[in-house]
Phi, psi and omega in degrees: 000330189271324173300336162281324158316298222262322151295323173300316172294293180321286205321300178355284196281332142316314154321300192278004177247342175299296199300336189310304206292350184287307198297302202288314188296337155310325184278299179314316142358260169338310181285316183282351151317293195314288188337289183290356184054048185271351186250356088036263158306337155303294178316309196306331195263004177284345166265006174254010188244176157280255207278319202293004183270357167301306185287355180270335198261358171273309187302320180297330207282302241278318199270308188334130163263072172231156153256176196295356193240352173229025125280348180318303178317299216283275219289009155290325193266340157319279186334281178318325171285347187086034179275114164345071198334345168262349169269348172310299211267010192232334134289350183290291195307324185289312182349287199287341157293273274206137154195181203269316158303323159305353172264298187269045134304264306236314189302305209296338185274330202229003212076179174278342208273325160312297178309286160315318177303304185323294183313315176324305206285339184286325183304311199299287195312316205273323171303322198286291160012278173307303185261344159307317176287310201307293168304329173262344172308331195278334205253344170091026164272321162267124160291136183292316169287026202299303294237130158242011174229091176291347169201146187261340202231169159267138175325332181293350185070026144265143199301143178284149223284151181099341170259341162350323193238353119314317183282335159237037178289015175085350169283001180230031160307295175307335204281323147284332160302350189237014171268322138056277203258108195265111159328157182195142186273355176233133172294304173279351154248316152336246163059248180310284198304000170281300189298342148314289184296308205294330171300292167332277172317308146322314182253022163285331171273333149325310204277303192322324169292312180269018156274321172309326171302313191298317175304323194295297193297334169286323184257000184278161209215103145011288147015272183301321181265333163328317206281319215220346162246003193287167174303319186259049154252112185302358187265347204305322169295298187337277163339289159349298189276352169270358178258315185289342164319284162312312202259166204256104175253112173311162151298312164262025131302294206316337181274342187279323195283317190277359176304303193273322165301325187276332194289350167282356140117075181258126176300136181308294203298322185279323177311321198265327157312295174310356165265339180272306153358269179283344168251010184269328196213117165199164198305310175297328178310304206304333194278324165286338182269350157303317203275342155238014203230147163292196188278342214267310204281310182325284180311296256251316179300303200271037120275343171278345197281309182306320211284317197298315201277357190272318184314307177270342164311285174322308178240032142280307187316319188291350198239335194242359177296000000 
């Protein structure tokens, strides 16, 4: 056991010294983001647009460091504000691909070739999204009032009785870490302590992902995964995209976990469904936005969620198999 301890650790450490300088420029980003409040203001300009808050709400979704599950608060509390149900659903879906530490994790794991693609596919999915709702809100398939809990809390700030199990369903966890957050009269200490919380938070789901990776590439066998995620399964996206489906995989986790499935010999189409995947759907986002959105705005996210993840699998495979 301690020789397997000792192997695993080294794969570790070999990650995290490849990897580092991608995470601190990633954090350091993030944090100069936070600082200036640009993705704040994205959001914020979304009650001031039309058609055009789609493309503001893509942008916002792009710079966000949220996952599917610590984006939630924000567009509930948008909703609640009467901000349109298509740039709402078109910040939901992009949030959780894509942000700027999560890209370059993604450069330092999988390459640019990954990396570009990801951001593509989050711009395309969030726009498509975004105009899609748009188009069925106008035709009256989706109500623009989809939104059914104008407030989750009581004055008392406990939850209203019938939301309980939403408010701990873990998506709304995040909405305190990023609560927080003390204004300073100094720029460069507000800053620091922004790139602090952003270190943290990264890299926690960072270490928890390359210690998993490492398990993965030791104990995992070719063997295993070939038959059903390989290169030679014509299902391997499929597949791919019914696992990625459950599970909460974060965004800057997800290049490490899928690092260690390719090196076990995993098909280029199922990674990138599982890198589009696993941070777009997973059960607590889905169970919270059932419980505060109807069924109709519910369907419309996880078939685009799916559809989308199956979509871009097939065609990395076709181009990179």
């Amino acid at each position: 056991m301690s020789a397997d301890l000792r192997v695993i650790a080294s794969l570790f450490l070999d990650q995290a010294r490849a990897l580092w300088p991608y995470y601190l420029g990633g954090v350091l980003f993030a944090a100069f983001i936070k600082t200036f409040k640009w993705d704040r203001r994205a959001r914020a300009s979304l009650v001031r647009y039309d058609r055009a808050s789609i493309l503001v709400a893509v942008g916002a979704g792009l710079i966000s460091p949220l996952c599917s599950c610590g984006i939630l608060p924000v567009v509930i509390a948008l909703s609640a504000a009467g901000v349109p149900l298509p740039p709402v659903l078109a910040l939901l879906i992009t949030s959780p691909l894509m942000s700027p530490d999560a890209f370059l994790i993604t450069v330092g794991q999988l390459g640019w070739t990954y990396a570009v693609w990801k951001l593509g596919v989050a711009a395309i999915v969030g726009l498509s999204t975004g105009f899609i709702a748009l188009q069925l809100v106008r035709k009256g398939v989706l109500a623009d009032g989809s939104f059914r809990a104008e407030k989750l809390y009581d004055g008392s700030g406990k939850a209203r009785p019938g939301y309980e199990e939403i408010v701990n369903a873990g998506c709304f966890t995040h909405a305190g870490e990023a609560g927080g957050i003390v204004e300073r009269e100094n720029r460069f200490v507000f800053f620091l302590e922004r790139f602090r919380d952003m270190g943290f938070l990264v890299g926690k789901y960072l270490f928890a992902a390359l210690l998993l990776q490492a398990a993965v590439t030791y104990y995992v066998p070719s063997n295993l995964v070939e038959p059903v995620l390989g290169r030679g399964s014509a299902l391997s996206v499929l597949f791919a995209t019914l696992i990625a489906v459950p599970l909460p995989l974060p965004q800057v986790a997800a290049p490490a976990l899928i690092k260690g499935l390719l090196a076990s010999g995993m098909s280029p189409g199922a990674g990138m469904a599982m890198l589009i995947g696993g941070p777009v759907t997973s059960i607590p986002a889905l169970s919270a936005l059932l419980g505060v959105y109807d069924r109709r705005t519910f369907a419309l996210y996880l078939v685009i969620g799916v559809g989308a993840t199956f979509a871009a699998g097939t065609l990395f495979q076709s181009f990179y198999g």
